[in-house]
C-alpha positions, -999 to +999 in steps of 0.1 A: -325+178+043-310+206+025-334+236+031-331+235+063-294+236+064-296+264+040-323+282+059-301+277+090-271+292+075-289+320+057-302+330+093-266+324+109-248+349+086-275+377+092-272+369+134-235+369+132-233+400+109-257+423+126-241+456+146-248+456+179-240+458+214-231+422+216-198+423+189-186+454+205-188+438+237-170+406+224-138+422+213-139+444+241-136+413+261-113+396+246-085+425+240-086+435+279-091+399+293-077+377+267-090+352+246-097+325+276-122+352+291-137+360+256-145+326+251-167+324+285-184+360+274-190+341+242-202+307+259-229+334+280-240+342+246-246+315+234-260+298+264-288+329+262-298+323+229-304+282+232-327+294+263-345+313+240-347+295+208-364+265+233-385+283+252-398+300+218-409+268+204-412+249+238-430+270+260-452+299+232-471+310+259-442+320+287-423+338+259-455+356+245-457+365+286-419+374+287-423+399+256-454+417+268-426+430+299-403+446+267-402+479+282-389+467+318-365+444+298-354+472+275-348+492+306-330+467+329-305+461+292-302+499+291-289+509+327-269+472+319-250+489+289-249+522+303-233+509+336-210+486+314-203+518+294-196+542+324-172+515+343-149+512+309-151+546+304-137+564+338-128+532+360-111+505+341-074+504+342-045+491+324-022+473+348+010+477+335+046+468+346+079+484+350+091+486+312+057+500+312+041+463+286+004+455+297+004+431+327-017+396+321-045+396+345-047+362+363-083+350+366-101+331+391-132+303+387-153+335+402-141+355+377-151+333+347-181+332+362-191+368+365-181+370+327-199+342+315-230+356+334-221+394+318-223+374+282-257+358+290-271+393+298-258+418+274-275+395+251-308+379+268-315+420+281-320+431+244-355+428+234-343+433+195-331+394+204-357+385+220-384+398+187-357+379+163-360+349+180-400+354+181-404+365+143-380+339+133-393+307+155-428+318+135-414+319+105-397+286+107-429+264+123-450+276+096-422+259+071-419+228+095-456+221+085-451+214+052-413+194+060-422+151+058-404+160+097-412+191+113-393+187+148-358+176+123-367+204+100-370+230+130-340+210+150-316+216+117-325+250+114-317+266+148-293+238+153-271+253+120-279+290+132-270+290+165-235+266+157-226+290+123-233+322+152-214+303+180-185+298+154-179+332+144-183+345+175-152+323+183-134+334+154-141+375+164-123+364+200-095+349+182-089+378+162-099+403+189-068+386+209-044+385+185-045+424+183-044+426+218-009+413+217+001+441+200-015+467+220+003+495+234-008+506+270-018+543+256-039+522+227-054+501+250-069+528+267-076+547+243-098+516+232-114+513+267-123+551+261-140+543+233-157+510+235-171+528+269-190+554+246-204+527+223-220+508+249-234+536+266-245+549+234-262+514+226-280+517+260-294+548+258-307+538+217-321+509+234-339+529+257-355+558+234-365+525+209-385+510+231-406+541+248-402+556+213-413+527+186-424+503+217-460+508+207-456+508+174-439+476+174-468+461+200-495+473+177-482+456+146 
């Protein structure tokens, strides 16, 4: 089945491509922590979005229930970024050693934990993912219907998407790490500085969107 595949991709590209919190977030991860820890962050990710891709076409009515709470959700992924923001703005530190080179921080099973858990809510706290997934699950059943197998038709579709988005997700950690290697300590936080305001900046958007166009959006 070749339009599915196709449709799959097509969707994949415009996931992986789109600016947002969640690319930011990825590199950030992966320059401080390395590319083990970017990989979990990454796993998160993806973990949140095969939750929602199922229980969009599993379970309608919970999600249609989950998306009529956008504002509390939009608020609990605002004060997330913000706080995410703030902490690698004024609090995170470079460890560095004696010939003043960035010291490998050693990570526990906890510690993967924590960052696989960050992943799954940076993304799953976004209600611009959560009306993608919605608009997009539509979209797709209402092309199932005319497919000789609607279940392969709508398995092939989100099956392509969310591998293609997985991949290059993947790829950004592998590239994000190998530039961490040649990261000065003074670049590094100067980098921190930075990817502190972007977050915050993408929390406080997120926030003013959603009491802003929130009505809008529900009306429509």
């Amino acid at each position: 089945m070749l339009e599915p595949l196709i449709k799959g991709l097509v969707l994949g590209v415009f996931l992986a491509i789109s600016v947002g919190p969640v690319i930011f977030a990825i590199i950030k991860q992966s320059i401080n922590n390395g590319h083990k820890a970017g990989y979990y962050f990454v796993a998160g990710i993806s973990a949140s979005d095969v939750l929602l891709v199922l229980v969009c076409n599993l379970f309608s009515s919970l999600f249609t229930a989950i998306i009529s709470h956008k504002t509390a959700i939009a608020v609990a992924g605002s004060i997330f970024l913000v706080g995410l923001g703030i902490y690698t703005l004024f609090f995170k530190k470079v460890k560095t050693d004696e010939a003043n080179k960035i010291v490998q921080r050693e990570f526990r099973t906890h510690h993967f934990v924590g960052i696989f858990a960050s992943g799954f809510l940076i993304n799953i706290l976004n209600p611009a993912v959560f009306f993608f997934w919605l608009v997009w699950s539509g979209a797709v059943s209402l092309d199932a219907q005319t497919a000789k197998h609607p279940l392969e038709y709508r398995c092939i579709v989100f099956g392509t998407c969310l591998l293609f988005v997985l991949l290059t997700d993947i790829a950004k950690v592998a590239l994000a790490s190998k530039l961490r290697s040649r990261m000065t300590p003074r670049i590094l936080r100067i980098f921190n500085k930075i990817s502190g305001l972007i977050l915050i900046g993408f929390g406080i958007a997120l926030a003013v969107g959603v009491f802003a166009y929130g009505d809008r959006i529900a009306d429509k």
